[in-house]
C-alpha positions as a Markdown table, in Angstrom:
| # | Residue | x | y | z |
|---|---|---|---|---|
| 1 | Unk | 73.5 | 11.3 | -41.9 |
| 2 | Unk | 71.0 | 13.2 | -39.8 |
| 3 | Unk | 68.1 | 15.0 | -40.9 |
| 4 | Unk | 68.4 | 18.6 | -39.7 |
| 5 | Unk | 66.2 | 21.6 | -40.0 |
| 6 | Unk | 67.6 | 24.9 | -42.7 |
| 7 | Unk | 68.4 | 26.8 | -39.2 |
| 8 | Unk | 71.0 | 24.6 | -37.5 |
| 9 | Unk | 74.0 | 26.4 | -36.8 |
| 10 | Unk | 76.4 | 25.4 | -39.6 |
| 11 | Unk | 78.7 | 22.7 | -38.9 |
| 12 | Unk | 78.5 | 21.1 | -41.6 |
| 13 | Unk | 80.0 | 21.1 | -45.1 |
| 14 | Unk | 76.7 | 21.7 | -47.8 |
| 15 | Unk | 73.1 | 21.2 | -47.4 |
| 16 | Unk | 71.7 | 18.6 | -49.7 |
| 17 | Unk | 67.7 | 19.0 | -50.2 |
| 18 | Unk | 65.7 | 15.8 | -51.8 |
| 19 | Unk | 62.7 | 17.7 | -53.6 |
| 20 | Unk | 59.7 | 15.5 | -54.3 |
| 21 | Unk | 56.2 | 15.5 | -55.8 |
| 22 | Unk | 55.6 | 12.4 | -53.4 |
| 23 | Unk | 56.9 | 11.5 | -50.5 |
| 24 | Unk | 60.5 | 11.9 | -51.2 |
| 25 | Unk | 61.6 | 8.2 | -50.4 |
| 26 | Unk | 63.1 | 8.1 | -53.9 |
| 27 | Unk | 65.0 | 10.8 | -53.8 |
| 28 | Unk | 66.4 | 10.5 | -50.7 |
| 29 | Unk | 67.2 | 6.8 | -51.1 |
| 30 | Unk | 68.8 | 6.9 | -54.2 |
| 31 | Unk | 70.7 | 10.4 | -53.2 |
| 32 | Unk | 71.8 | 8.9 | -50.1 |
| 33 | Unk | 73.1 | 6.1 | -52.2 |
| 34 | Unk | 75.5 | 7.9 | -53.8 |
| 35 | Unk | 76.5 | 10.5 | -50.9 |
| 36 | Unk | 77.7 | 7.5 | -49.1 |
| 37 | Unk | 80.6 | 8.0 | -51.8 |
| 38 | Unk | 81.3 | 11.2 | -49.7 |
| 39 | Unk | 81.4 | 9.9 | -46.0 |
| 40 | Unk | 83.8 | 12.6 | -45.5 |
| 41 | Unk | 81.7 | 15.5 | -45.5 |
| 42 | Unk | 79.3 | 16.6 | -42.8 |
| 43 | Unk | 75.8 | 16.7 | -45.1 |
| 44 | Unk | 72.7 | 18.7 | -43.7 |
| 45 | Unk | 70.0 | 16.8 | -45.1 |
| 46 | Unk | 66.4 | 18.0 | -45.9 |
| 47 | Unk | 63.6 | 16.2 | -47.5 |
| 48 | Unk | 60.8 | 18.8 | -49.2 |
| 49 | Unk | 57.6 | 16.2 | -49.9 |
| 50 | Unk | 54.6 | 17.0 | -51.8 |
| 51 | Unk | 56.2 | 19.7 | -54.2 |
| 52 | Unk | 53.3 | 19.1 | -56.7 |
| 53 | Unk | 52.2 | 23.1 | -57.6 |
| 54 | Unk | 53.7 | 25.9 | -58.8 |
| 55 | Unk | 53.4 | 27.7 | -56.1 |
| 56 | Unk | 55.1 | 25.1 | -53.6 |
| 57 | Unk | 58.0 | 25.4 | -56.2 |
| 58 | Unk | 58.4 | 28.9 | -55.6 |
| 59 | Unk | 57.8 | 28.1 | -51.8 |
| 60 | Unk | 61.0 | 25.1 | -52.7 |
| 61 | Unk | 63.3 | 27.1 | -54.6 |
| 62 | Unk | 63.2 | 30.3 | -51.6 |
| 63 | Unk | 64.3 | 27.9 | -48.8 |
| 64 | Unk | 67.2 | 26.5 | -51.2 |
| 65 | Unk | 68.1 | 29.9 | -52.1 |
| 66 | Unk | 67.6 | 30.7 | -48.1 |
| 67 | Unk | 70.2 | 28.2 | -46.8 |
| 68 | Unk | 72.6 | 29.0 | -50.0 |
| 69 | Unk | 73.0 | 32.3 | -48.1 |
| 70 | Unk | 73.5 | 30.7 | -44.7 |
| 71 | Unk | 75.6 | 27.7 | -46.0 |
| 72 | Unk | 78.0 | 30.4 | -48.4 |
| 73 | Unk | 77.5 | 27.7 | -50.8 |
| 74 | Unk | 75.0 | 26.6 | -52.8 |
| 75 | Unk | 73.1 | 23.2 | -52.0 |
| 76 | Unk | 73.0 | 20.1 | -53.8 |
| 77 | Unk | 69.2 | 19.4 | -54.9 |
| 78 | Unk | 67.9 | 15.9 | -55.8 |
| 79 | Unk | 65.2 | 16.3 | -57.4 |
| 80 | Unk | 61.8 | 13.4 | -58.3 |
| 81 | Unk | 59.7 | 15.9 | -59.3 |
| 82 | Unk | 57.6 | 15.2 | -63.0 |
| 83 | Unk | 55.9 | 18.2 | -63.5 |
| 84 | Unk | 58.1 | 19.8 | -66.2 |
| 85 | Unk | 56.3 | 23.3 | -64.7 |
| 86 | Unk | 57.3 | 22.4 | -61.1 |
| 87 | Unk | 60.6 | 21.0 | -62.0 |
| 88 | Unk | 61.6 | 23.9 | -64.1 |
| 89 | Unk | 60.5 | 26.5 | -61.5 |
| 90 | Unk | 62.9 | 24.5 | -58.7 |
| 91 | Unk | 66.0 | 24.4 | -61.3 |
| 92 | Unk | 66.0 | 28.1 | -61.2 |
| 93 | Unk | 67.2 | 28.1 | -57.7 |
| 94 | Unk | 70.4 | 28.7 | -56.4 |
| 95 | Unk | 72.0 | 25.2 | -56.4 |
| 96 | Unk | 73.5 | 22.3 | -58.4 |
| 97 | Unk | 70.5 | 20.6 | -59.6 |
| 98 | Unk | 70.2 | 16.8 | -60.3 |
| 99 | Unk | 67.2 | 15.7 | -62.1 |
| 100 | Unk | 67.0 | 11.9 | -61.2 |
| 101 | Unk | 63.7 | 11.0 | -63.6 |
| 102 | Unk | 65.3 | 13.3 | -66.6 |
| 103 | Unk | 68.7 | 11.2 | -66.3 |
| 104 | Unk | 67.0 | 7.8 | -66.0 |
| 105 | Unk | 63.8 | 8.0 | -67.7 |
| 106 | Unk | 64.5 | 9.8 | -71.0 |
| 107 | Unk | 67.3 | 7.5 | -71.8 |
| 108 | Unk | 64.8 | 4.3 | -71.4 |
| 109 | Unk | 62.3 | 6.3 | -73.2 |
| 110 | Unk | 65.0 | 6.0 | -76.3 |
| 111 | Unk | 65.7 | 2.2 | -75.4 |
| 112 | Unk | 62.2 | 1.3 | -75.3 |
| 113 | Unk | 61.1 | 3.4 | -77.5 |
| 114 | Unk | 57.8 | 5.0 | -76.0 |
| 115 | Unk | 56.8 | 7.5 | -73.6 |
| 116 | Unk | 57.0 | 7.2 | -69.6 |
| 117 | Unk | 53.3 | 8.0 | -68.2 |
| 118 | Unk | 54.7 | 11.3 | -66.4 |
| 119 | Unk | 52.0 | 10.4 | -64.0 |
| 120 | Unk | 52.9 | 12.6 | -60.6 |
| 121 | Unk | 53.5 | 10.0 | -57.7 |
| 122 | Unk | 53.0 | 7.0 | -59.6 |
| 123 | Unk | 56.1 | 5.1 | -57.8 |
| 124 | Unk | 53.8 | 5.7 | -54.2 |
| 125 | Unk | 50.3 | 5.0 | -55.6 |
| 126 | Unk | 49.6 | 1.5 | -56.1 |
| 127 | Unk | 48.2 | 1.0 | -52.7 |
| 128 | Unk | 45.8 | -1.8 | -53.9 |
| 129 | Unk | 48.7 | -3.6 | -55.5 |
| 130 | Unk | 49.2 | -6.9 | -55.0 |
| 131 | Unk | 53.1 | -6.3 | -53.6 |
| 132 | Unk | 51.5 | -3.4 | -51.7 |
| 133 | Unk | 49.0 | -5.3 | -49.9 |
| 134 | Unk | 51.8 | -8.2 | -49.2 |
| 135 | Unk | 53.9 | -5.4 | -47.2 |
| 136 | Unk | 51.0 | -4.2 | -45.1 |
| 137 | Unk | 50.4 | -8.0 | -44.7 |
| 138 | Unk | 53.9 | -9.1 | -43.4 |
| 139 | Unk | 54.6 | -5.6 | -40.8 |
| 140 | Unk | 51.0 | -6.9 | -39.3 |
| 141 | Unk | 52.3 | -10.0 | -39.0 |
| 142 | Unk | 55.8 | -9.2 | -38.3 |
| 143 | Unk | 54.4 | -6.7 | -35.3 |
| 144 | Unk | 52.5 | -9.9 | -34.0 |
| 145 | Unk | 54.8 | -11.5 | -33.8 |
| 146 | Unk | 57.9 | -9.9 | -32.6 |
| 147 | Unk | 60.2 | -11.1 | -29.5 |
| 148 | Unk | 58.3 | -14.3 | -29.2 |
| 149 | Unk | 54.7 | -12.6 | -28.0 |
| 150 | Unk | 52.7 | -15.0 | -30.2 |
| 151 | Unk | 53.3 | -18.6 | -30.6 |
| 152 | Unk | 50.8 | -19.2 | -33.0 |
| 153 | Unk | 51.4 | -19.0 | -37.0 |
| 154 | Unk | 54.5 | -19.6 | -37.4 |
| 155 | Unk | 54.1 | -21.8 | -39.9 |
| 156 | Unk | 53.1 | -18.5 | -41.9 |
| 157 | Unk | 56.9 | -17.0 | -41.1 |
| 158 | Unk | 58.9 | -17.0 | -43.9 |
| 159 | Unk | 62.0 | -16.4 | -41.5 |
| 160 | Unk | 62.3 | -16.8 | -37.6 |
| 161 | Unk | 64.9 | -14.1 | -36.4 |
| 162 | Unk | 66.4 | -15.7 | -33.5 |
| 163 | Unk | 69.3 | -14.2 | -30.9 |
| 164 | Unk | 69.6 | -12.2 | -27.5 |
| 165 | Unk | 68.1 | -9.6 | -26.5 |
| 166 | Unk | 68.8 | -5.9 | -28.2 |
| 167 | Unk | 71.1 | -8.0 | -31.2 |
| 168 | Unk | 68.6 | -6.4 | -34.0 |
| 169 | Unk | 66.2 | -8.9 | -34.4 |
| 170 | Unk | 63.1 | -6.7 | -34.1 |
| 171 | Unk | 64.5 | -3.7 | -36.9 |
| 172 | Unk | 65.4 | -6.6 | -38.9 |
| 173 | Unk | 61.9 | -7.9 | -38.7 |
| 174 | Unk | 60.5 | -5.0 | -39.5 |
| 175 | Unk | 62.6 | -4.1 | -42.1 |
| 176 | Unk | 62.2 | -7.2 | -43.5 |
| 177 | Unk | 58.3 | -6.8 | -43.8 |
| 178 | Unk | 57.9 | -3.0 | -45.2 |
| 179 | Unk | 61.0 | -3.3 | -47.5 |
| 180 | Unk | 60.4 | -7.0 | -48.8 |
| 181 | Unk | 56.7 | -8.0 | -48.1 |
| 182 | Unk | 58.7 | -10.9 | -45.7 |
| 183 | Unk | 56.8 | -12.4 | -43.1 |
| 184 | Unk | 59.5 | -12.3 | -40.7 |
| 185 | Unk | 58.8 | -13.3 | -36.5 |
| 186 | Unk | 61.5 | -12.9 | -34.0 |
| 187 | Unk | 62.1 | -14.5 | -31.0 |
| 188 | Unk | 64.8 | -14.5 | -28.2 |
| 189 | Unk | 66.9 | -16.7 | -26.8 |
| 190 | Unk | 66.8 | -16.1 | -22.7 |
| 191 | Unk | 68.9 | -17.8 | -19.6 |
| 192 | Unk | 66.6 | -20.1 | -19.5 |
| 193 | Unk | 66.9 | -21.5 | -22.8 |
| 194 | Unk | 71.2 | -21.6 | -22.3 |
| 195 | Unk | 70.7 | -23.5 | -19.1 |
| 196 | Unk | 68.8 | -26.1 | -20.6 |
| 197 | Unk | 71.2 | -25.9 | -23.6 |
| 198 | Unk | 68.2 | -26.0 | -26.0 |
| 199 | Unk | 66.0 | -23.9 | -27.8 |
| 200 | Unk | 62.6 | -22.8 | -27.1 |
| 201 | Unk | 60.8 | -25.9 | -28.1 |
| 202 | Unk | 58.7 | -23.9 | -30.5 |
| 203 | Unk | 60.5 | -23.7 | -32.4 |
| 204 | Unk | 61.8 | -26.9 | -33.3 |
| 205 | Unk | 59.3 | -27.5 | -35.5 |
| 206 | Unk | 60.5 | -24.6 | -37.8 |
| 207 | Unk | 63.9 | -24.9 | -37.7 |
| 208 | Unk | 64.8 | -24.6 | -41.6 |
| 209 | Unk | 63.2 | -21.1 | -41.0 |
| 210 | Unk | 65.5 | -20.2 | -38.3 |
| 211 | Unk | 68.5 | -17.6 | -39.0 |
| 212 | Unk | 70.3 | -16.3 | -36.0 |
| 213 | Unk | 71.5 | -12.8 | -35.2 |
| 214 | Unk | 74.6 | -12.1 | -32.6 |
| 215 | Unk | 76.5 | -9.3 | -31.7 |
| 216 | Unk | 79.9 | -8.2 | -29.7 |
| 217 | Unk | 79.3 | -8.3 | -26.1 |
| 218 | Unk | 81.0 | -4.8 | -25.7 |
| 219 | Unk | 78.7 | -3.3 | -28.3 |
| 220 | Unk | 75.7 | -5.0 | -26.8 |
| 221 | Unk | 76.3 | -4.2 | -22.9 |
| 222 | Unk | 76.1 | -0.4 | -24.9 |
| 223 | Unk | 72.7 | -0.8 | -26.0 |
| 224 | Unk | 71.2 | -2.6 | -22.9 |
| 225 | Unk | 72.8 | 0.0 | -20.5 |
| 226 | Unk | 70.7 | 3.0 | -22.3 |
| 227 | Unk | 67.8 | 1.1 | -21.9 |
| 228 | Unk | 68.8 | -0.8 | -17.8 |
| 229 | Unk | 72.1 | 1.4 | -16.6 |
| 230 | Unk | 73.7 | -0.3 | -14.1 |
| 231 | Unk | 71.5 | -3.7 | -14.4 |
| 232 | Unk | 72.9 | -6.9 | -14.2 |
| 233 | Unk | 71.3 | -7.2 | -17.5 |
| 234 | Unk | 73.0 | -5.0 | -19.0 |
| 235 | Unk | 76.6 | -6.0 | -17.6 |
| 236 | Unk | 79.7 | -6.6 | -19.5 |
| 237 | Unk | 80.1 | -10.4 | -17.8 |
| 238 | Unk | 76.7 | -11.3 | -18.1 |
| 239 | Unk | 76.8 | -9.4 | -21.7 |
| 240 | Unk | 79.4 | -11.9 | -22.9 |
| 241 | Unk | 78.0 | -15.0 | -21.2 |
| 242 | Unk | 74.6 | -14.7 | -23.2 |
| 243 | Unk | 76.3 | -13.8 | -26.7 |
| 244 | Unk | 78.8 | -16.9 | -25.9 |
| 245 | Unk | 75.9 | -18.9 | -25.2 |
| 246 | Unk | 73.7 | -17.9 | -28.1 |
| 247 | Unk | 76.6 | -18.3 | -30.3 |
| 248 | Unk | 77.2 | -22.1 | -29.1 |
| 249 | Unk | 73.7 | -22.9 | -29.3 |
| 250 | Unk | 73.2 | -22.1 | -33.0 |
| 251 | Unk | 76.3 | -23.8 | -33.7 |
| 252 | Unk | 75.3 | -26.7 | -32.2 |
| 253 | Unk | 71.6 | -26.5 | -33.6 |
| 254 | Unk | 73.3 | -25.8 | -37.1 |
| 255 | Unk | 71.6 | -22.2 | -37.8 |
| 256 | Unk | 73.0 | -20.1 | -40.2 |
| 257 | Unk | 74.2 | -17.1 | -38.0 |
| 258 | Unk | 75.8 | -13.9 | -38.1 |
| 259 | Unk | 76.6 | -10.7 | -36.3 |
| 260 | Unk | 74.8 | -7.7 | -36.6 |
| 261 | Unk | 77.9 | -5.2 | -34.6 |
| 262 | Unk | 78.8 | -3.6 | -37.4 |
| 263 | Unk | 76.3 | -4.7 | -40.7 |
| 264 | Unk | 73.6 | -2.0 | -41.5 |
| 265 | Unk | 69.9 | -3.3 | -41.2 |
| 266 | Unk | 70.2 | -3.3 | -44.9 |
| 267 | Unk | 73.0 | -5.4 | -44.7 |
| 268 | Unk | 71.8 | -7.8 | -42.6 |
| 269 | Unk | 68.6 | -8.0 | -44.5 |
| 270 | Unk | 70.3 | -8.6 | -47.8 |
| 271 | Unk | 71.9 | -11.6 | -46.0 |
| 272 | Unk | 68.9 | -12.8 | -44.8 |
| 273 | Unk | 67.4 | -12.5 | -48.3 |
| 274 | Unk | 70.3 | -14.6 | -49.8 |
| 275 | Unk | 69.8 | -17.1 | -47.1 |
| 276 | Unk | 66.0 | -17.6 | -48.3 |
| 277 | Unk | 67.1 | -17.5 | -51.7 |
| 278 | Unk | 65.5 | -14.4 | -52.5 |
């Protein structure tokens, strides 16, 4: 679902807003979550960070009550905000309102039996913490070594992303790394390697590491032609050759595989996770 600014001509169904304290990650991952529920509707989608005064709330609940008059209907809000002063302002405005700490929080509150901290941002500020430092960690080690640029440390990987060019390896990577804290390298598997019908030798040594990405060759001659139109390298023929080839060389090298045509990044992550055993 795009992100689209409060002025776009209205093509679309309703305007959802995630309203935030922080950086509105929350909100919009866990809204998202459920508006996949909806994949029928065309959602405009607007993310309004660092709501953390009173007077940004005012400043929130104007542009809701601004596209409620555009939209002829009123938007859906999701809202992270702790604040009981900010939150409360933002609830007055002109929309269906869904309080995502109030819904979850209080009722553990009751379980547990004590008070949440109510600390403003607290899900975003552990930047010294020790799962925090592993994430920075892995995306400096996952940019190091993406599509095969750096041959040394591997041993550090925790997974070796292998496949053709443009199959997802490097989003995976990546993904892997800022979501997970997973040192995750990719390499590629290149003509050369298929004509020798082996793999870089590299990375023989790490082979239990290895998990293989593929895709369709009609979805991945789409791709390379955005990037090379009209290259050989970006041909249907030579397209289906590589995939055929990358696809019998992890077969034969018995590497767990699959394709990435029509799985998420999410998807293909969890997979990867279940492969590690994580």
């Amino acid at each position: 679902m795009p992100f689209m600014s409060d002025s776009t001509p209205s093509r679309y169904d309703r305007t959802v807003f995630y309203v935030s304290d922080g950086t509105g990650v929350t909100a919009e991952t866990f809204g998202q979550s459920l508006l996949t529920q909806f994949d029928r509707l065309e959602l405009r989608q607007v993310r309004l960070p660092f709501v953390d005064s009173v007077e940004k709330a005012h400043q929130a609940v104007e542009r809701i009550n601004r596209q409620a008059l555009l939209d002829r209907h009123r938007p859906v809000v999701f809202s992270t905000l702790v604040d009981a002063r900010v939150n409360d302002v933002v609830r007055l405005a002109n929309c269906r309102f869904l309080d995502l700490f109030a819904t979850f929080v209080e009722p553990l509150e009751s379980e547990f039996g004590v008070k949440s901290t109510h600390t403003v941002g607290r899900s975003h500020a552990a930047t010294n913490s020790e799962a925090y430092q592993r994430r920075i960690a892995a995306i400096n080690y996952s940019l190091a070594h993406d599509d095969g640029q750096l041959h040394t440390d591997l041993e550090h990987a925790e997974v070796i992303l292998v496949g053709v060019s443009r199959s997802g390896k490097t989003p995976t990577s990546l993904y892997l790394a800022m979501q997970h804290g997973i040192r995750a390298a990719n390499y590629p598997l290149v003509p050369e390697d298929f004509e020798r019908r082996r793999l870089p030798q590299v990375l023989y040594r790490f082979k239990p590491k290895l998990f293989g990405l593929s895709i369709a060759p009609e979805r991945l001659a789409e791709i390379r032609n955005e990037r090379r139109p009209g290259s050989r390298y970006a041909s249907f023929e030579n397209c289906r050759y590589e995939v055929a080839e990358a696809e019998a060389m992890m077969r034969r090298e018995g590497i767990r595989w699959l394709s990435s045509t029509t799985k998420s990044i999410e998807e293909i992550a969890a997979t990867v996770l279940q492969a590690l055993d994580r």
